[in-house]
Every structure is written in C-alpha cells, then in structure tokens.
C-alpha positions as CSV (number, residue, x, y, z in Angstrom):
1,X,-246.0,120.7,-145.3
2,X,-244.5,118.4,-143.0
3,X,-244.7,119.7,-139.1
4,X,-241.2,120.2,-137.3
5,X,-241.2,117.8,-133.9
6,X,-242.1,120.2,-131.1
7,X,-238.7,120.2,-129.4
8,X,-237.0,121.9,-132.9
9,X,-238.8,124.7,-133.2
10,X,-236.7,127.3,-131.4
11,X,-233.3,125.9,-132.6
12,X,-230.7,127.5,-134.9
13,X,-228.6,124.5,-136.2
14,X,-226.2,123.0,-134.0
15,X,-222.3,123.4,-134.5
16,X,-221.2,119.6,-134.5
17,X,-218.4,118.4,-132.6
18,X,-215.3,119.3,-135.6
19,X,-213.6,115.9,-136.1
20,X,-209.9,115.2,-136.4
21,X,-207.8,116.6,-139.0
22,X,-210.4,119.4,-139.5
23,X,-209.0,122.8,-140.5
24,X,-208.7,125.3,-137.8
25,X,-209.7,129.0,-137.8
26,X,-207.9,132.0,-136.9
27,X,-210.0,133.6,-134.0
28,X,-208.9,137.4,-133.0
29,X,-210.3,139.5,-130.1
30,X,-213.6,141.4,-130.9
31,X,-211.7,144.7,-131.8
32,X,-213.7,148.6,-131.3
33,X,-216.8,148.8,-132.2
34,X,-216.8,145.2,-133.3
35,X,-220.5,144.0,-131.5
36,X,-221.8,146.7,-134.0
37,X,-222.7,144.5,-136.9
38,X,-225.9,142.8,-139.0
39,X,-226.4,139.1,-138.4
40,X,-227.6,136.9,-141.2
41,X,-227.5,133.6,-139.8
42,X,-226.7,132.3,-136.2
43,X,-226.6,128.9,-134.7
44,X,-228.5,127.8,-131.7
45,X,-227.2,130.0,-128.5
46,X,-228.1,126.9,-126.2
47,X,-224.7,125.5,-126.6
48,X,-221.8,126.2,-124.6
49,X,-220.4,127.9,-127.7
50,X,-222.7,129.7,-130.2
51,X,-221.5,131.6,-133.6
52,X,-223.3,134.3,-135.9
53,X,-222.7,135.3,-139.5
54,X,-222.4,138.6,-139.6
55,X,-221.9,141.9,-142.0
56,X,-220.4,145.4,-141.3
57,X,-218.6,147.8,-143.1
58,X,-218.8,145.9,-146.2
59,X,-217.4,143.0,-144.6
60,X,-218.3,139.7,-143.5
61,X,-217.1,137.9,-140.8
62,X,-218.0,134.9,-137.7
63,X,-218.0,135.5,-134.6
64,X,-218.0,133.2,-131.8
65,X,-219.3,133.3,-128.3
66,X,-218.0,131.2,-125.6
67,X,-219.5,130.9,-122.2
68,X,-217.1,130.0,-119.8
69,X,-217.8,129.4,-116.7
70,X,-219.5,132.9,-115.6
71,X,-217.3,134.8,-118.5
72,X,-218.5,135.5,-121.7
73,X,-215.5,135.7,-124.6
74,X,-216.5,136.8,-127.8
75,X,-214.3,136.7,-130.9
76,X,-214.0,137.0,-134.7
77,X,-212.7,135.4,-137.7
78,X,-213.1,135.2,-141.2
79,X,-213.3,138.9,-141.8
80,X,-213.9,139.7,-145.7
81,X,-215.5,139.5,-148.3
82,X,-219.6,137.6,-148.4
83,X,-218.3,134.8,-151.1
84,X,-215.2,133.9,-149.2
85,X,-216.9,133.5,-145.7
86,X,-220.1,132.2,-147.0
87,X,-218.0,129.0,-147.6
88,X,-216.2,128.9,-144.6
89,X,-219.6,129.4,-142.7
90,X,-220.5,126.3,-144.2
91,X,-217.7,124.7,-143.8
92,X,-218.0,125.7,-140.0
93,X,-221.8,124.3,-139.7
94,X,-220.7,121.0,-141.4
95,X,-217.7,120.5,-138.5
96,X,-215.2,120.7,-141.3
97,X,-213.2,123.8,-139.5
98,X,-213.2,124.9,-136.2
C-alpha cells in the first residue's frame, strides 16, 4: 500500500477556490439547537473556512465555519434529504458551488 507523504496525513480534503460561473449556495444562520448534529465527512479545519456533512433529525445538511478575524460564524445549507445533499457535497468539494 502506497505510504501518504508525511505532511497529508492529518488533512481532510481541501475546499478549492470555486471558479467563476460556479453555482452559489443558500447559507442560513445556524438556527436552535442546530450544533447538535452527526458529522459524516468534514474537510480540513486549517483553512480559513472549513465545512462538515452532517445528519440530524433525519436530515442532512452542510454547514460552514468561517473564522473571521477573532469571530467564529457558523452557518447551514443544503438541509434535506442524504441523496440530494450527498451531490451537492460533492459538488461543493469539487469547487463547482460555493
């Protein structure tokens, strides 16, 4: 099995930079109770902004976290069902929305 470089090994993928013309998301304030929630995937949290895939209640959603400056915002999109924001997860990981 081949051996991952040393400086990988602690890495979630990295969110590229979206291009032009690349769909944007609808982002809404965490609401109550929102941190509550099982995450299935996450990208690396040593970016500026960092995202998780996340379950609760039946639904799945993204959230974001932005550090900015010395605030931290969180937010949510994509609430619904797995099938529907499996593909936009993708989508998000391959800088095809943002």
């Amino acid at each position: 099995m081949p051996q991952m470089p040393d400086h990988h090994r602690h890495h979630s993928p990295h969110v590229p930079v979206p291009g032009p013309g690349c769909e944007k998301l609808t982002w809404e304030p965490l609401g109550p109770g929102g941190m509550k929630a099982r995450v299935r995937d996450y990208t690396c949290d040593c970016q500026p902004t960092y995202y998780e895939l996340c379950q609760s209640g039946g639904q799945h959603f993204i959230r974001r976290t932005r550090r900015i400056g010395d605030e931290v915002v969180v937010d949510e999109c994509a609430r619904g069902r797995h099938t529907k924001t499996i593909v936009i997860w993708g989508k998000l990981l391959a800088a095809m929305v943002a």
